[in-house]
C-alpha positions as CSV (number, residue, x, y, z in Angstrom):
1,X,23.0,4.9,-11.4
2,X,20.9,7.4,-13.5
3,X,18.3,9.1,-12.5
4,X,14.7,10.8,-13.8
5,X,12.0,11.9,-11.9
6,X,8.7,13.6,-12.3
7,X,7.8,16.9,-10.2
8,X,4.5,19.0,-9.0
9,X,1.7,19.6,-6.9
10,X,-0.1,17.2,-6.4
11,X,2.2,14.6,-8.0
12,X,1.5,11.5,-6.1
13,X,-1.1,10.4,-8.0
14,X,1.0,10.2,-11.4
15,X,1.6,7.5,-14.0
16,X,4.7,8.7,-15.3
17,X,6.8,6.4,-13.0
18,X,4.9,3.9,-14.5
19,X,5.4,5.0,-18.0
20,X,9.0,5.6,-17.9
21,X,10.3,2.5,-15.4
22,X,8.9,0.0,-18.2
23,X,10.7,1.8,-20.9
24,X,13.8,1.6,-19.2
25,X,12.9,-2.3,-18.4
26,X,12.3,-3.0,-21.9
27,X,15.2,-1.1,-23.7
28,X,17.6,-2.5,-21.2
29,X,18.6,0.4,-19.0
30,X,20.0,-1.2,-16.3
31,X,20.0,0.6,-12.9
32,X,17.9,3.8,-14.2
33,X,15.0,4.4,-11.6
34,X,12.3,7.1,-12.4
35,X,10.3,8.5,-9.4
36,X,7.5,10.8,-8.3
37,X,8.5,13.9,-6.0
38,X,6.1,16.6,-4.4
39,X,7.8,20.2,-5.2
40,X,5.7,23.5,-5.6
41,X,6.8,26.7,-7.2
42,X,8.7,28.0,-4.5
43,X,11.1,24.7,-4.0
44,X,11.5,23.7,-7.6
45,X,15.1,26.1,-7.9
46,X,16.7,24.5,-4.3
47,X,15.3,20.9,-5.2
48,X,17.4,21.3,-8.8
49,X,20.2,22.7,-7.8
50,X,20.6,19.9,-4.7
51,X,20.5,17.2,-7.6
52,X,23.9,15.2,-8.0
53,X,25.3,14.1,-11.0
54,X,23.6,10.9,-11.0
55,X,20.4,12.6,-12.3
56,X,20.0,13.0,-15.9
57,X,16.4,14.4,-16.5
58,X,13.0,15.7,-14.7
59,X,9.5,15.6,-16.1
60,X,7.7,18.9,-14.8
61,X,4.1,18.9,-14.3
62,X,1.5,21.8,-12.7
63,X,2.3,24.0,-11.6
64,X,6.1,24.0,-12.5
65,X,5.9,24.3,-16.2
66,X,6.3,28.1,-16.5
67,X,8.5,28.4,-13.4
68,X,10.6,26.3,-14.5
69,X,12.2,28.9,-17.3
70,X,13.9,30.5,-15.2
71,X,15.6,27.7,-13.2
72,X,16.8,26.0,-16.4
73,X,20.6,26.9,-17.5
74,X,19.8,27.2,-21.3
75,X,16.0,27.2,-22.6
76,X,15.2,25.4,-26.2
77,X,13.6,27.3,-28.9
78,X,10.4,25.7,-28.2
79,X,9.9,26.7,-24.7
80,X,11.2,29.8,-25.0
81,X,8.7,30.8,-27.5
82,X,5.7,28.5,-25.6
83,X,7.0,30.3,-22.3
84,X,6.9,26.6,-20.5
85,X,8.6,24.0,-20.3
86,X,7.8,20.1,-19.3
87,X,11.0,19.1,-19.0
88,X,14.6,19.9,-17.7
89,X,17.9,17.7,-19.2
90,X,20.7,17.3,-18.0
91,X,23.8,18.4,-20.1
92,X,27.3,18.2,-20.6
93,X,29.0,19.7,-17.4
94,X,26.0,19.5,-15.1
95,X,23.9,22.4,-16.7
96,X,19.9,22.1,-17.0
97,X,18.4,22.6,-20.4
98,X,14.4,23.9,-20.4
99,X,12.6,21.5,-23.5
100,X,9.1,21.5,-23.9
101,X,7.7,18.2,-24.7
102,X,4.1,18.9,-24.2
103,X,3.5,20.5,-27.2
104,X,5.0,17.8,-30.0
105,X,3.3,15.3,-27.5
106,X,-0.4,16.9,-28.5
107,X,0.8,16.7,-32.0
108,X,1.5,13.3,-31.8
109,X,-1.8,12.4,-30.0
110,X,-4.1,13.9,-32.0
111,X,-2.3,12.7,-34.9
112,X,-2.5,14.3,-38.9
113,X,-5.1,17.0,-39.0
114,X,-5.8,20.2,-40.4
115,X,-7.5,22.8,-38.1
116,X,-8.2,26.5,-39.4
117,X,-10.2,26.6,-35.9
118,X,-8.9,25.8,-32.9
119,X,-10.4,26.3,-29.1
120,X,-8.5,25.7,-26.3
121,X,-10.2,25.7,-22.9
122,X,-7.9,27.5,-19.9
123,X,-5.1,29.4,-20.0
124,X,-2.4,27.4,-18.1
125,X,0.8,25.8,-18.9
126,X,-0.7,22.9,-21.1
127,X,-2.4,25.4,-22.9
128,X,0.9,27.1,-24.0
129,X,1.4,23.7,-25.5
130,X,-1.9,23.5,-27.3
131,X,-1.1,26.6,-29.5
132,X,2.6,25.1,-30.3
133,X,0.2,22.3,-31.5
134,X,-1.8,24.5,-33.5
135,X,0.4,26.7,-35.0
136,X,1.5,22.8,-36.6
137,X,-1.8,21.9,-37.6
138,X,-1.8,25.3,-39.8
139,X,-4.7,26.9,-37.3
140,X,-5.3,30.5,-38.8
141,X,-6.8,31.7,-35.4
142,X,-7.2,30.2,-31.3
143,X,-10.1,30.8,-29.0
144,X,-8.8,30.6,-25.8
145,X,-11.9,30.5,-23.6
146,X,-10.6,31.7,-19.3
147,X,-12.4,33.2,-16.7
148,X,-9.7,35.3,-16.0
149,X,-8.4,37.7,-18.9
150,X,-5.0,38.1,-17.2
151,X,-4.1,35.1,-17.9
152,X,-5.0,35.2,-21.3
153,X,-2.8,38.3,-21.9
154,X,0.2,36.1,-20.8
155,X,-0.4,34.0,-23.8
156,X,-0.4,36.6,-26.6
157,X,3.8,36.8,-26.6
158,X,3.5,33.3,-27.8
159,X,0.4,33.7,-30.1
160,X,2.9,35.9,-31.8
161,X,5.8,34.0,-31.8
162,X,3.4,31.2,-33.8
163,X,2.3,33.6,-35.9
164,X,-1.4,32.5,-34.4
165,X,-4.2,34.8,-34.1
166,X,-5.3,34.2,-30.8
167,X,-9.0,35.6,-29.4
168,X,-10.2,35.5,-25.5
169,X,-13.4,34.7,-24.7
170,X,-15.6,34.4,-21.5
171,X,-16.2,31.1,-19.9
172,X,-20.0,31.9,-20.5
173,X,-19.5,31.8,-24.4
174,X,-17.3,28.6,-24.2
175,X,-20.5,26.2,-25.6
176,X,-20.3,28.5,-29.3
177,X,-16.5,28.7,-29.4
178,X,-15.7,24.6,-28.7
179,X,-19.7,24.5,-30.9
180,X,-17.4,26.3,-33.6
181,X,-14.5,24.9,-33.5
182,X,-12.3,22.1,-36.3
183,X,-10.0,20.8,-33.1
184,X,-10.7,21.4,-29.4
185,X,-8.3,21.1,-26.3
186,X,-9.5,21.1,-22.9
187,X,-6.7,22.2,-20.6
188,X,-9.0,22.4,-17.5
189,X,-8.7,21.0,-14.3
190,X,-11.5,18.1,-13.7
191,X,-15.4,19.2,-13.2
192,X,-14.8,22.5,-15.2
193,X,-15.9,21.8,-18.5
194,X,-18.8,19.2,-16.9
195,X,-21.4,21.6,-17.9
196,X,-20.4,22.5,-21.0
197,X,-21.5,18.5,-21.9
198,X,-25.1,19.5,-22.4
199,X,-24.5,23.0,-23.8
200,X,-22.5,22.1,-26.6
201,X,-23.4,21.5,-30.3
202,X,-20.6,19.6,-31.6
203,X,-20.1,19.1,-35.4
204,X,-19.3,15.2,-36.3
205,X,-16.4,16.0,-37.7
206,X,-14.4,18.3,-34.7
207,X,-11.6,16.4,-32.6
208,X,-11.6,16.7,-29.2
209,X,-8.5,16.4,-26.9
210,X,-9.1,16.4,-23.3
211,X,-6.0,16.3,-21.4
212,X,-8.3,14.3,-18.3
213,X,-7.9,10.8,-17.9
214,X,-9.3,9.6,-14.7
215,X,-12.4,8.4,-14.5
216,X,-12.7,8.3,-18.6
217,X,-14.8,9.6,-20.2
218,X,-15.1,12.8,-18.7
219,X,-18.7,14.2,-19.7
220,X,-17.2,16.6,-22.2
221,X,-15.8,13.8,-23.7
222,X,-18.5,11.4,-23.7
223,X,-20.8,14.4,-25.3
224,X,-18.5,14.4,-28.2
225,X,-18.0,10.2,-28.5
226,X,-22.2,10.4,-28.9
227,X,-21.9,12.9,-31.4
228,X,-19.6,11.2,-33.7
229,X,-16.3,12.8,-33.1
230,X,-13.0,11.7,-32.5
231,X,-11.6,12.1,-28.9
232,X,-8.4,11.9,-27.6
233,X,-7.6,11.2,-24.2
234,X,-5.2,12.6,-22.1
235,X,-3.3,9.1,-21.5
236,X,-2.9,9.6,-24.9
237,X,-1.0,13.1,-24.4
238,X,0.6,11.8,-21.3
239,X,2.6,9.0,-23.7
240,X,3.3,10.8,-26.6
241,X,5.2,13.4,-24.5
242,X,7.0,11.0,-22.4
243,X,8.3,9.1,-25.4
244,X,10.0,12.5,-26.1
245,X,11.3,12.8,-22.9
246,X,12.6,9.2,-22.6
247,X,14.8,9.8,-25.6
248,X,16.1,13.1,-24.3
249,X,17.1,11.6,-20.5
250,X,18.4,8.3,-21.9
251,X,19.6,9.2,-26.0
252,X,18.4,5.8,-27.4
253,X,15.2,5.3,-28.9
254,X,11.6,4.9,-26.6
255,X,10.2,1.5,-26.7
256,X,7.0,2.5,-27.4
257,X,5.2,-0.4,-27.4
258,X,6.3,-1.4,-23.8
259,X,5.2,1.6,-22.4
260,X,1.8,1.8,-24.0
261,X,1.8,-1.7,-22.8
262,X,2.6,-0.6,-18.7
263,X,0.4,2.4,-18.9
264,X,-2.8,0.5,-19.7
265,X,-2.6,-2.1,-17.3
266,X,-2.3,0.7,-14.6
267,X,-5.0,2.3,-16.2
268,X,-6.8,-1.0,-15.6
269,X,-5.8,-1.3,-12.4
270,X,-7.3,1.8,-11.8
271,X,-4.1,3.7,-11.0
């Protein structure tokens, strides 16, 4: 019987089970299961290369996504530009392929814009995605606003790749840059952009994508939903990109409506 799975650290707490069990109800998948396993950086290659044949696909979530390059047989285009990947496939003959599904997932999420400015806060895997988002919403330049410069240098070999014009600035300056910003992505971890809710100046007409989801709103996001802008939540993100991944683990088309369906009422639930 086929199986999917979705790995990190912490994992436990995921909806992706939940996502990807009612698509496989719904289309008619028969015996596929779809499960939630703990794996850090440093198990991720033995925990993939222990896999049977029986498994056809694994959702990769922090902090996996960069790692996970290098235990992948082949890498997509996409990845290996980003330098992540979300997701590992299994192929013909029992090979992993690396596909990143974050970054056509924020795409799909945010839906049709055009941002000359874009600000992404943190430097992480899911921020990788953000500027494979950007450099499709025709952004001329990214702010990428991290503590730590380091890790804003590891992101310029992809800047590059997009042909984006990508800026670092200090966590102390992040109110101006999100302030200035046509489309903004919080990538952070939850209570790091809190203070930024009463610091920012946000024009009415800026998106907002914050990749948090529980509780909802964050205050980030419920500074920009008094101001007039459109937010995006990560639920959002964490759909779009699994409807991607469902059609590269199963090849048949996600039923999306079924899914959206299963992933509220566990947001209801308070899963």
């Amino acid at each position: 019987m086929p199986r999917a799975a979705v790995l990190g650290s912490p994992v436990a707490h995921s909806l992706s089970p939940v996502i990807h069990q009612a698509g496989y109800a719904a289309a008619g998948l028969v015996g596929w299961s779809y499960e939630a396993i703990e794996c850090d950086k440093a198990g991720l290659a033995d925990l993939v290369a222990g896999l049977g044949p029986e498994w056809a696909g694994l959702s990769l979530t922090m902090p996996l996504k960069e790692v996970a390059l290098a235990v992948a047989d082949e890498v997509a285009d996409l990845p290996a530009v980003l330098g992540a990947a979300n997701t590992l496939v299994r192929r013909g003959g029992g090979d992993w392929r690396a596909e990143n599904t974050d970054a056509p997932g924020v795409v799909d999420a945010v839906g049709d814009v055009r941002a000359t400015a874009v600000t992404v806060l943190g430097a992480g895997g899911t921020a990788r995605a953000a500027l494979g988002a950007a450099a499709q919403w025709g952004a001329g330049r990214v702010t990428v606003v991290a503590r730590r410069a380091e890790a804003v240098e590891q992101l310029v070999p992809a800047a590059a790749g997009l042909g984006l014009d990508l800026t670092h600035r200090q966590w102390s300056d992040a109110a101006q840059a999100v302030s200035t910003a046509d489309l903004v992505v919080s990538t952070v971890p939850a209570g790091v952009a809190d203070v930024l809710a009463g610091e920012v100046s946000w024009r009415p007409d800026a998106v907002l994508l914050d990749v948090l989801y529980h509780p909802w709103p964050t205050p980030l996001a419920a500074s920009a939903i008094a101001a007039g802008c459109r937010v995006v939540s990560g639920l959002e993100l964490l759909l779009a990109q699994a409807i991607h991944q469902f059609r590269l683990f199963t090849g048949v088309p996600a039923p999306v409506a079924a899914m959206r369906q299963a992933l509220a009422a566990a947001q209801s639930e308070g899963r």
